[in-house]
Backbone bond lengths (Angstrom), bond angles and torsions (degrees), N, CA, C in turn:
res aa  C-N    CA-C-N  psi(-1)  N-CA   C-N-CA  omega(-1)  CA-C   N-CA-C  phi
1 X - - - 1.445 - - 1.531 110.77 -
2 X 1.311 121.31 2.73 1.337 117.05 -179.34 1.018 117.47 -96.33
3 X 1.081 121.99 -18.72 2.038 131.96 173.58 1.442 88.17 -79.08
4 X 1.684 136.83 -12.12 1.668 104.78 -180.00 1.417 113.80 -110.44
5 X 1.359 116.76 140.56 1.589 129.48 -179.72 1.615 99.64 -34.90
6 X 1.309 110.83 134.85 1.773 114.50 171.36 1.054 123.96 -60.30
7 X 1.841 122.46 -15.81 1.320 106.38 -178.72 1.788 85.78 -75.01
8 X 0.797 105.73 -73.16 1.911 125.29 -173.85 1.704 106.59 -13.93
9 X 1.296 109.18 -41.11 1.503 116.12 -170.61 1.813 96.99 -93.53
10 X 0.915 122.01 -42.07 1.776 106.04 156.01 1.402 118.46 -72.15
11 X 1.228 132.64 -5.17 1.470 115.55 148.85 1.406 130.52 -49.81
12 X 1.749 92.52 -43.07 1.555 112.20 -153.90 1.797 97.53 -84.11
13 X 1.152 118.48 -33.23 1.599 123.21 178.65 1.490 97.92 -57.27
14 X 1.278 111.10 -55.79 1.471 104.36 -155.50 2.078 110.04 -84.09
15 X 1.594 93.49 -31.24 1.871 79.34 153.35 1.542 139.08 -63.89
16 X 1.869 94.84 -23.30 1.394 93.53 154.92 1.291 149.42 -101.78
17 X 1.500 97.74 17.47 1.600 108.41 162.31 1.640 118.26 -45.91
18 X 1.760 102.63 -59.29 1.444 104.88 -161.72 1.865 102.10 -65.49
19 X 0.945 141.05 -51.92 1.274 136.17 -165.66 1.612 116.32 -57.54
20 X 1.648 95.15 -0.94 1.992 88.31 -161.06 1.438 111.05 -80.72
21 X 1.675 100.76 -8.73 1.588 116.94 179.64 1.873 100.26 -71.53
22 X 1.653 99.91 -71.54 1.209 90.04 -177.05 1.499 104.74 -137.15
23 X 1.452 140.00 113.77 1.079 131.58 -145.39 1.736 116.15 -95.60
24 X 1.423 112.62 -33.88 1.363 112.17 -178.72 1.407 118.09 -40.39
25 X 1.626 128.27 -52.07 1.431 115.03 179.81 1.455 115.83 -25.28
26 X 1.566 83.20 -62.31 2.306 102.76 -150.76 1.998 100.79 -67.38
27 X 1.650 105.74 6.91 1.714 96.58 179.07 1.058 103.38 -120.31
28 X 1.620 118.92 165.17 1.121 123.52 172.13 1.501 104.76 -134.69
29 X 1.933 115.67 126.51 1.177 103.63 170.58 0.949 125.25 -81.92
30 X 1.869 119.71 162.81 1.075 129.81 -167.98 2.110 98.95 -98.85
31 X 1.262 90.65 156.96 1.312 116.53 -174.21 1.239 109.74 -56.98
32 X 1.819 129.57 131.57 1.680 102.55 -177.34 1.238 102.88 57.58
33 X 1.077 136.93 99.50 1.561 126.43 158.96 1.848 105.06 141.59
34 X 1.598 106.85 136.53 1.226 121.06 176.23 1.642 105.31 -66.36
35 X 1.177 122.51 -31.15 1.466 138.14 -157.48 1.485 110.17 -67.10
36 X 1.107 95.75 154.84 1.884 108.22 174.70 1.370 117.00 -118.98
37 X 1.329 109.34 139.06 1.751 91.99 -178.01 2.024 102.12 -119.89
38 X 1.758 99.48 139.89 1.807 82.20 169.16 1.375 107.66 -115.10
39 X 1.243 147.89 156.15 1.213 155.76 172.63 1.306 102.60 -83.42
40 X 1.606 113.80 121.95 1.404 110.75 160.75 1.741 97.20 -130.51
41 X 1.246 123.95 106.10 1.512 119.24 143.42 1.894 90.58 95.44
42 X 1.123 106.36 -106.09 1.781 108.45 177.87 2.052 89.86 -139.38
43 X 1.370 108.21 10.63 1.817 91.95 146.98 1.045 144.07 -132.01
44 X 1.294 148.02 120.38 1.239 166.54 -164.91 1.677 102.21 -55.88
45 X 1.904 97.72 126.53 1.788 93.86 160.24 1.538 103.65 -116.83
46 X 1.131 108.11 131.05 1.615 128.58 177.91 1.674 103.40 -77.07
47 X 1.312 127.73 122.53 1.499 123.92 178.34 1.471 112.50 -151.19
48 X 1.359 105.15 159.60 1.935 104.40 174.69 1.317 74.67 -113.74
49 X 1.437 81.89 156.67 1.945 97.73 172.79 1.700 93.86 -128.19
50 X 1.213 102.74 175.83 1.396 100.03 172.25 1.942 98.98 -168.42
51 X 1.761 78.68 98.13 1.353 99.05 178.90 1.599 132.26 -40.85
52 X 1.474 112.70 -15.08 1.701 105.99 177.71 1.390 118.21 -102.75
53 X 1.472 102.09 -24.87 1.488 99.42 155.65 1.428 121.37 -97.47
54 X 1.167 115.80 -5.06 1.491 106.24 161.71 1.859 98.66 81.55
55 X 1.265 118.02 31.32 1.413 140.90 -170.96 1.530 111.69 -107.32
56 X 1.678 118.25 102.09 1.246 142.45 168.24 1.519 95.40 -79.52
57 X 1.856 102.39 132.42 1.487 94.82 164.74 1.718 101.37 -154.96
58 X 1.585 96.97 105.81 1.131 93.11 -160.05 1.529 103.78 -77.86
59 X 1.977 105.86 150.17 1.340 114.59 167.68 1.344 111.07 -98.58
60 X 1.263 127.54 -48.67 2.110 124.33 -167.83 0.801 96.66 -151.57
61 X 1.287 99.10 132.57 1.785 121.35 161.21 1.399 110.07 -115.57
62 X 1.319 119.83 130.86 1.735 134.40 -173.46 1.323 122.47 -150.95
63 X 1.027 121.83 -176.07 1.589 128.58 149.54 1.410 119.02 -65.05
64 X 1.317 111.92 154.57 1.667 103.92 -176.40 1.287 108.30 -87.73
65 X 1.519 109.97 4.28 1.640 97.89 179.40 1.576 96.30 -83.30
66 X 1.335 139.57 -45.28 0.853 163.06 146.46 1.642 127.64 -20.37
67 X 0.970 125.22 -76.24 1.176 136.31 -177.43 1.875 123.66 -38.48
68 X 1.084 114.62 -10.77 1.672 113.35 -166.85 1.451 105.32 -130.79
69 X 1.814 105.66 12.21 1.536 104.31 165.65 1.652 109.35 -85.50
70 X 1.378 95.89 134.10 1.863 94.40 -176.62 1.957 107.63 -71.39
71 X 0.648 111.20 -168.73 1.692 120.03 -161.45 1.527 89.98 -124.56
């Protein structure tokens, strides 16, 4: 969270307030892929969730131009 601008990184806290209860609604999986993606603004958070514990774990946060190139 330190490479992201502070307004941008208090976006992303407070979109992830609501999901910490129960997270599957607020994600959408990605195609091929264990991963979840959430939309905040024009950046993407990359996450596994794990539905029985109810466990967000985020992997990348980027730009959406950005975000879905593999490494």
């Amino acid at each position: 969270m330190s490479r992201i601008d502070p307004p941008v990184a208090k976006r992303i806290l407070r979109k992830l307030e609501k999901p910490a209860v129960n997270p599957i609604p607020f994600f959408s999986r990605l195609v091929a892929a264990d991963e979840y993606r959430l939309r905040i603004g024009d950046c993407r958070l990359l996450a596994a969730l794990d539905g029985a514990s109810k466990t967000i774990l985020v992997e990348r946060v980027d730009h959406r131009s950005r975000i879905y190139e593999r490494v």
